[in-house]
MIZAMI-15324 format. One record per residue (C-alpha): x, y, z; residue number from 1. Coordinates in Angstrom, 2 decimals. Layout:
# residues N
site x = X | y = Y | z = Z | num = NUM;
...
END
This chain:
# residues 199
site x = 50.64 | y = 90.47 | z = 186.52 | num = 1;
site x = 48.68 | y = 93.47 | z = 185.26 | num = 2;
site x = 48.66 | y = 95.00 | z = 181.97 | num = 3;
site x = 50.18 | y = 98.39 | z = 181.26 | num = 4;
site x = 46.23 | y = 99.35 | z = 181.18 | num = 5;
site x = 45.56 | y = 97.70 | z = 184.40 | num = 6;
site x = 48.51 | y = 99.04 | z = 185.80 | num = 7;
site x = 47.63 | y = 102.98 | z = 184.70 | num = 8;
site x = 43.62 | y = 102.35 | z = 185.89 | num = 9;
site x = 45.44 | y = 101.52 | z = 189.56 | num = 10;
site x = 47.80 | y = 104.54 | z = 189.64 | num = 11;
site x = 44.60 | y = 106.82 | z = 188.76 | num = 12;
site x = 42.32 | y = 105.07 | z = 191.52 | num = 13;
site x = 44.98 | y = 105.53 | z = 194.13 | num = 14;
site x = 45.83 | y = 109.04 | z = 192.92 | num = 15;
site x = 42.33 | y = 109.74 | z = 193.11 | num = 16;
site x = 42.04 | y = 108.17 | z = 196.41 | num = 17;
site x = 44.07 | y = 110.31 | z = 197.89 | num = 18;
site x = 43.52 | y = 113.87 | z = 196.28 | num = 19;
site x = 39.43 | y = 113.44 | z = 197.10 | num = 20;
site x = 39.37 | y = 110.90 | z = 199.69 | num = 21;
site x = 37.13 | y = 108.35 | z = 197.53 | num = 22;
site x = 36.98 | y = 106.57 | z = 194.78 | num = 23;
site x = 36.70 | y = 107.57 | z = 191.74 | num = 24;
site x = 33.56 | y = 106.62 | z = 189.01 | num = 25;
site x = 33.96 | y = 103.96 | z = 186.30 | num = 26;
site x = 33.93 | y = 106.97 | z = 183.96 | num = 27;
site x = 35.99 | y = 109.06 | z = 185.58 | num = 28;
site x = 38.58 | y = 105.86 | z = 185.34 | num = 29;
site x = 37.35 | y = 105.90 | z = 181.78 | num = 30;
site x = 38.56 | y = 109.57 | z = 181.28 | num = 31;
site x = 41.69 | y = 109.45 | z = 183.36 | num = 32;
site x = 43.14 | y = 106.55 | z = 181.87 | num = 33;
site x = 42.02 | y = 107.24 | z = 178.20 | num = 34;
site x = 39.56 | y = 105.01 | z = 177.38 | num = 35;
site x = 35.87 | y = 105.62 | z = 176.01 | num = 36;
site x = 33.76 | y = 103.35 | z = 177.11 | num = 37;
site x = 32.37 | y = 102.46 | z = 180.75 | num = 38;
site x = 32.18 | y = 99.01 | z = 180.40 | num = 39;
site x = 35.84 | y = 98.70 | z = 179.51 | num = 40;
site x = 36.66 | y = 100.66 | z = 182.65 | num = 41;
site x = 34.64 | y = 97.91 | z = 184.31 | num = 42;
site x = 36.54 | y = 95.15 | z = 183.09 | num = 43;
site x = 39.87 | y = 97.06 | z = 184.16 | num = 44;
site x = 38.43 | y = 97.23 | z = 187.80 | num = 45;
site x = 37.17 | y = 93.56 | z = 187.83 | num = 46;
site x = 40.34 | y = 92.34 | z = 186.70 | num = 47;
site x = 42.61 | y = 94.46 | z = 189.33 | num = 48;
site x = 40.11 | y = 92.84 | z = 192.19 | num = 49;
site x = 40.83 | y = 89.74 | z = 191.34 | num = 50;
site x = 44.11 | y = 90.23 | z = 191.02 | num = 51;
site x = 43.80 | y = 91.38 | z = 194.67 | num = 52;
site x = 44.99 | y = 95.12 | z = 193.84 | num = 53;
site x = 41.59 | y = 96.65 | z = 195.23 | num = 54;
site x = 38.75 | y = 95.60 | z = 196.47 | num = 55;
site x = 35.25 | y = 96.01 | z = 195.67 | num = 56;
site x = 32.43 | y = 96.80 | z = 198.04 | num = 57;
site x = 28.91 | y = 95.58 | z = 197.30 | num = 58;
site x = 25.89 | y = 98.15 | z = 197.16 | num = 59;
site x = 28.23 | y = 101.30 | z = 197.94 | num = 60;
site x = 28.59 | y = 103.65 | z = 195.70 | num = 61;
site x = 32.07 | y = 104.51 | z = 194.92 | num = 62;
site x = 32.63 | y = 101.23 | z = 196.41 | num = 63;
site x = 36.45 | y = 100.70 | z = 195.62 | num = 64;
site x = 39.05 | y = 100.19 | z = 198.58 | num = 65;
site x = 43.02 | y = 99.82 | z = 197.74 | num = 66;
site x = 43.59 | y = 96.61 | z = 199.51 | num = 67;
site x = 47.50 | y = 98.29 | z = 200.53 | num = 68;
site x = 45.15 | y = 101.13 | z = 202.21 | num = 69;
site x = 43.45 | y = 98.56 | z = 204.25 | num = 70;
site x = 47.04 | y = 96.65 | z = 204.88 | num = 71;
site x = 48.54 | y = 100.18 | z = 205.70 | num = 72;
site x = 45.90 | y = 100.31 | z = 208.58 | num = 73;
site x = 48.27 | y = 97.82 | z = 210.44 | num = 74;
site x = 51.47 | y = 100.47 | z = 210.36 | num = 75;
site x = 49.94 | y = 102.56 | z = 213.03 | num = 76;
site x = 50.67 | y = 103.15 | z = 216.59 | num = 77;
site x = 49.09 | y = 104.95 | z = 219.23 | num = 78;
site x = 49.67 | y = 108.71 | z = 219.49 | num = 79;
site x = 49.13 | y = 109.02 | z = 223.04 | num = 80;
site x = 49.94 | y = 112.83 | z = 222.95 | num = 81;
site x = 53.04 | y = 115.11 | z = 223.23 | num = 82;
site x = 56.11 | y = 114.64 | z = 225.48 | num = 83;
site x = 58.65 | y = 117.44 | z = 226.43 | num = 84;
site x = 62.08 | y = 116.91 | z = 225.94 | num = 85;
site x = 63.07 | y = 120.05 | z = 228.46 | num = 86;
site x = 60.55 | y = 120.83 | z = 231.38 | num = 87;
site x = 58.42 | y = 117.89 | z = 232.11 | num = 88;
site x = 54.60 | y = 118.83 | z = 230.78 | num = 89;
site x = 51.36 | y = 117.07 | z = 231.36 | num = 90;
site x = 50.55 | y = 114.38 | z = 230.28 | num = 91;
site x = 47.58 | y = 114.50 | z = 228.46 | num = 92;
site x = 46.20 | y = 110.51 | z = 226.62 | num = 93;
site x = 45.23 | y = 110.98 | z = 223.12 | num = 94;
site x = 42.79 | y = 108.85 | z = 220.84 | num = 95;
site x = 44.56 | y = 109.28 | z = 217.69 | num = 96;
site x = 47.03 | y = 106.92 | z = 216.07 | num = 97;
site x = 50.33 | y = 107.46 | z = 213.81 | num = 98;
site x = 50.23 | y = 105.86 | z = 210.20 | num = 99;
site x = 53.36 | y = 104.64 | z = 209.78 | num = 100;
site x = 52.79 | y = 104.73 | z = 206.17 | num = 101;
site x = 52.13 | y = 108.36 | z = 205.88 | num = 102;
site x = 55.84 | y = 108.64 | z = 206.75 | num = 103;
site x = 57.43 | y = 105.59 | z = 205.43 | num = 104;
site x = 55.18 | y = 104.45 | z = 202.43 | num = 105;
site x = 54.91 | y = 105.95 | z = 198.84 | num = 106;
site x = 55.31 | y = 104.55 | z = 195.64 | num = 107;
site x = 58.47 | y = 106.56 | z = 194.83 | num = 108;
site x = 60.02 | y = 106.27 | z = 198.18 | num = 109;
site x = 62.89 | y = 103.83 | z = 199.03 | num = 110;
site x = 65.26 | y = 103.14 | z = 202.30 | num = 111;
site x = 68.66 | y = 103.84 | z = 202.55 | num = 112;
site x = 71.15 | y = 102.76 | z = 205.43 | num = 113;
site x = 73.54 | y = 105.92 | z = 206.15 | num = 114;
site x = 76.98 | y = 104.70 | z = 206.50 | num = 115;
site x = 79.31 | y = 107.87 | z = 208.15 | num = 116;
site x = 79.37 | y = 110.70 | z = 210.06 | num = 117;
site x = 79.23 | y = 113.18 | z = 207.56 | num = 118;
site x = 75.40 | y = 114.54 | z = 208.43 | num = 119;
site x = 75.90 | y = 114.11 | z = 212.42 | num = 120;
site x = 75.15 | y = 117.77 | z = 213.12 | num = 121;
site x = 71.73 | y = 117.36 | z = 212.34 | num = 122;
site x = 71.07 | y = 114.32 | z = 214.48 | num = 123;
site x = 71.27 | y = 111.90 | z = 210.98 | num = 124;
site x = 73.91 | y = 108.95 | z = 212.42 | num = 125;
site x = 75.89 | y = 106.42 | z = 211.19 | num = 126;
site x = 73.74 | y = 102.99 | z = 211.28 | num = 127;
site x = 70.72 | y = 105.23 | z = 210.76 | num = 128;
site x = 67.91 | y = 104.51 | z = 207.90 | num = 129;
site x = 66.96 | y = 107.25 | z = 206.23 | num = 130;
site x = 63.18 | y = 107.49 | z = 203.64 | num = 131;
site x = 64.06 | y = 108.78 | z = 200.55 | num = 132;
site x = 61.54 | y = 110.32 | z = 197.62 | num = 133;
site x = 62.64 | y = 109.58 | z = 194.13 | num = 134;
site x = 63.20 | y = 112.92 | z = 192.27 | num = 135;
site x = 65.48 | y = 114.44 | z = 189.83 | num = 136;
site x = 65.68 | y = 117.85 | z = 191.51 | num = 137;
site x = 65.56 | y = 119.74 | z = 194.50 | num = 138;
site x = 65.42 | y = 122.84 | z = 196.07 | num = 139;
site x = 68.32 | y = 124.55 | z = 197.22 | num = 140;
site x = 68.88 | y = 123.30 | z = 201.03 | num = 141;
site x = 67.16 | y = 120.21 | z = 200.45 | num = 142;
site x = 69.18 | y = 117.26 | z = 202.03 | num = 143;
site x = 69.80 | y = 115.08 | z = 198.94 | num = 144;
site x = 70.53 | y = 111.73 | z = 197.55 | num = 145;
site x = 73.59 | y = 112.80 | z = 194.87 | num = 146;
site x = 75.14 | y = 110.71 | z = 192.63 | num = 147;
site x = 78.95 | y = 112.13 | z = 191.38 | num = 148;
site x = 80.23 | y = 111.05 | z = 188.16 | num = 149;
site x = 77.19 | y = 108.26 | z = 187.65 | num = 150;
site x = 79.42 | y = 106.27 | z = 190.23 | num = 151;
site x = 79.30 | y = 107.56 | z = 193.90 | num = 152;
site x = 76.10 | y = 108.41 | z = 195.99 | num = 153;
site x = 76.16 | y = 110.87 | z = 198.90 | num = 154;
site x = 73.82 | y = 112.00 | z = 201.47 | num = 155;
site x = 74.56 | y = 115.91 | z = 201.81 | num = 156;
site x = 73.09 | y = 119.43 | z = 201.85 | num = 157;
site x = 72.49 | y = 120.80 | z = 198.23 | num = 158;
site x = 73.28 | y = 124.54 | z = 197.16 | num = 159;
site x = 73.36 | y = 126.07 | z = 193.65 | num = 160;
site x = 76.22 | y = 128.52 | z = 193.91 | num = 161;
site x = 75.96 | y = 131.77 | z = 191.65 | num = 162;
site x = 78.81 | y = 129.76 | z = 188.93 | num = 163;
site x = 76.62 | y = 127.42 | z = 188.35 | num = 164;
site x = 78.20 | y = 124.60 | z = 190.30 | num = 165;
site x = 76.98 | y = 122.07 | z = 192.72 | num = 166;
site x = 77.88 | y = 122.30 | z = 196.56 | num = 167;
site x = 77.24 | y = 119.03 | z = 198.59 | num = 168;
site x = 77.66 | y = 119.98 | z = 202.03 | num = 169;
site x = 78.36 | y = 118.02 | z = 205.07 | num = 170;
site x = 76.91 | y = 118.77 | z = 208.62 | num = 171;
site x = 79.54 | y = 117.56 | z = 209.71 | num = 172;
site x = 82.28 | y = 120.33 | z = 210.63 | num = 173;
site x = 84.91 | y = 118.33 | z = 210.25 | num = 174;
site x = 84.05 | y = 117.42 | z = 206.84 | num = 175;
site x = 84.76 | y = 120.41 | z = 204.15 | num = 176;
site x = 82.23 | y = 121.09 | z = 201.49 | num = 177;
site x = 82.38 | y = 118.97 | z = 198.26 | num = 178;
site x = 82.21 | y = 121.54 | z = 194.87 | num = 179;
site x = 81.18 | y = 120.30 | z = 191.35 | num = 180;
site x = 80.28 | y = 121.50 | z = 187.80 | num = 181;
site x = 76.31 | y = 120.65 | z = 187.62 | num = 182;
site x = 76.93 | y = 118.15 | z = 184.85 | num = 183;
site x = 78.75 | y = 115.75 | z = 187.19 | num = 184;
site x = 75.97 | y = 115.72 | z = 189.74 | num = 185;
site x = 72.34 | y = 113.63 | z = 189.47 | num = 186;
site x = 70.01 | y = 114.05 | z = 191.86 | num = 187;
site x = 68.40 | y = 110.78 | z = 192.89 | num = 188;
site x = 66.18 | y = 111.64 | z = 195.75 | num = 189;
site x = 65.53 | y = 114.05 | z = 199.05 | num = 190;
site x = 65.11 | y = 113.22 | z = 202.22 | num = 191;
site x = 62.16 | y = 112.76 | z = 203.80 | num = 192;
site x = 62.67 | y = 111.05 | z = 207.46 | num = 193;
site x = 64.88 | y = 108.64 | z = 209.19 | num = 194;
site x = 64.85 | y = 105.77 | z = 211.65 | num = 195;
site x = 66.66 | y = 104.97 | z = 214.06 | num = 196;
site x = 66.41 | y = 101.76 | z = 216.66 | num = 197;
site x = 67.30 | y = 101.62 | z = 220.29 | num = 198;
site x = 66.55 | y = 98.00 | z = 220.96 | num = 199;
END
């Protein structure tokens, strides 16, 4: 278990991470987390390695790896290149490879499993999982995670009408538009990509 200092040096390393694409200095851990001295940013950074949170790399400078970074290496694929989905094209073998976490992983991100046909009409099924990012608000259009009345949750389209209600709407044509005051709807989350298996 870390401490709640531990835990804040981590969140600024991995922030840092991935703003600058290294790692920060023991005092620039010392000034983001609010500490003074260098030696207690050490400490922080020796304890999180051997708690197995990062890991440290001899004679580098900079030398601090998240050790979920190096585990996220193993959620990628091949990206062999494009494919049409109308007129056949080329094809043309790429080198690159998809991270899997870029699109699935984050630490406010969670999985849902959509249950309904209420957001069919744009290609979201029933059965299908859909990555959500934790937020409490959105921008109009955004497809949302809603929660009515602190009881029900709802995947739907989210418009601020001119009243100042809430519109949840389906893309589903079959399914009317669901109308609220504000004060009755939380937003939880938006959308950020589904899954969907075929085998």
């Amino acid at each position: 278990m870390l401490t709640p200092t531990q835990d804040r040096a981590l969140t600024f390393i991995r922030r840092y991470l991935k703003r600058r694409g290294y790692a920060p200095s023991l005092i620039e851990i010392a000034e983001g987390i609010g500490i003074s001295s260098k030696g207690t940013a050490h400490r922080h950074v020796q304890a999180l390695a051997e708690a197995g949170a990062i890991r440290l790399i001899a004679g580098r400078k900079r030398g601090i790896e998240l050790v979920e970074t190096a585990q996220a290496s193993k959620l990628s694929l091949p990206l062999l290149g494009a494919i049409a989905a109308g007129q056949p094209i080329e094809a043309i073998p790429g080198q690159d490879r998809l991270d899997l976490a870029d699109y699935l992983l984050g630490d406010n991100r969670y999985a849902l499993q959509v249950k309904g046909d209420s957001m069919i009409g744009i290609g979201i099924l029933d059965g299908d999982l859909v990555i959500i990012e934790r937020c409490d608000t959105a921008e109009d259009n955004a497809i949302v995670v809603a929660l009515i009345d602190d009881q029900e949750a709802t995947l739907k389209r989210l418009r601020r009408l001119k009243s100042g209600r809430i519109k949840l709407i389906a893309e589903n044509p079959d399914i009317p538009p669901m109308i609220y005051a504000a004060k009755r709807v939380r937003i939880q989350g938006v959308l950020v990509c589904q899954l969907r298996r075929y085998q």
